[in-house]
C-alpha positions in Angstrom: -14.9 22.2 2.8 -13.5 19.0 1.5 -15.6 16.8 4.3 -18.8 18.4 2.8 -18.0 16.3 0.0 -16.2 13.6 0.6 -16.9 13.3 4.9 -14.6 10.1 5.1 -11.9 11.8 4.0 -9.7 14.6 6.3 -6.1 15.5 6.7 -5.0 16.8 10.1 -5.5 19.8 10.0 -9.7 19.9 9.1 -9.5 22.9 7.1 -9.1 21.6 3.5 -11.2 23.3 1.0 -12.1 21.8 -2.3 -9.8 25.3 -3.7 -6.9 23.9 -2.0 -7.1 20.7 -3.9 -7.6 22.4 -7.2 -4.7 24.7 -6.8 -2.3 22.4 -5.2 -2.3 24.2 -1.9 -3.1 21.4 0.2 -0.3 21.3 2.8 0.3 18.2 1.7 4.3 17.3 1.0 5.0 16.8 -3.0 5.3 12.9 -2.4 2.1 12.3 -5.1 2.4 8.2 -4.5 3.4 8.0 -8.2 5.0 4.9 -7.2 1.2 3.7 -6.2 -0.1 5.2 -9.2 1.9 3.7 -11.6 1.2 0.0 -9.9 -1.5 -1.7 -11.7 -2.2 -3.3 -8.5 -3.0 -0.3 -6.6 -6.4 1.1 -6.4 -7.6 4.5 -5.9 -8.9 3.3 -2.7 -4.8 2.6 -1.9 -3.5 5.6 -2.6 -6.7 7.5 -0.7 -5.5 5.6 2.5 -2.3 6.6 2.0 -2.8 10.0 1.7 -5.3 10.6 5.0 -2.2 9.3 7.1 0.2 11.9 5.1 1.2 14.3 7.4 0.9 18.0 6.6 4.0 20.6 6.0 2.1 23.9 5.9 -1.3 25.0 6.4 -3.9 24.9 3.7 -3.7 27.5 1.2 -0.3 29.0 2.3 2.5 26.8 0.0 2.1 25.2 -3.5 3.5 21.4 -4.0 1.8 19.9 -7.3 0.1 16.6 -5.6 -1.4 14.1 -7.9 -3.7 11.7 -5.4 -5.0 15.1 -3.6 -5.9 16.4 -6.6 -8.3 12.8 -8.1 -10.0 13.7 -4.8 -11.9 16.0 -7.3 -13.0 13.8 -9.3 -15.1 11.9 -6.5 -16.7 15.6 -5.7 -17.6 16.2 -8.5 -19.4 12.9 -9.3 
């Protein structure tokens, strides 16, 4: 699970595995905050909050939508 890692981060529905992140099977919509991204004011922290009040559009692990700011959550688990 994602909280093992990373326990101040969850998504509504609890059951995000670090495998979802990696193969972009979140649940998350394909809105990847590229407009945060790309500001050179925004921080990761930004973009972070953003995404914990994203609703969901499918379970974990049942659709694929490429999502950039789910997927730099790896690199904070694997520091």
């Amino acid at each position: 699970p994602v909280a093992q890692y990373l326990p101040d981060f969850t998504i509504e529905t609890g059951r995000l595995k670090v495998r979802h992140l990696v193969t972009h099977t979140t649940g998350l919509p394909r809105q990847g905050f590229n407009q945060l991204i790309e500001l050179k004011d925004s921080t990761k922290a930004d973009i972070i909050s953003q995404l914990k009040k994203t609703k969901v559009m499918a379970p974990p692990g049942s659709h694929f939508d490429y999502h950039n700011a789910s997927f730099s959550l790896l690199e904070d688990i694997v520091e």
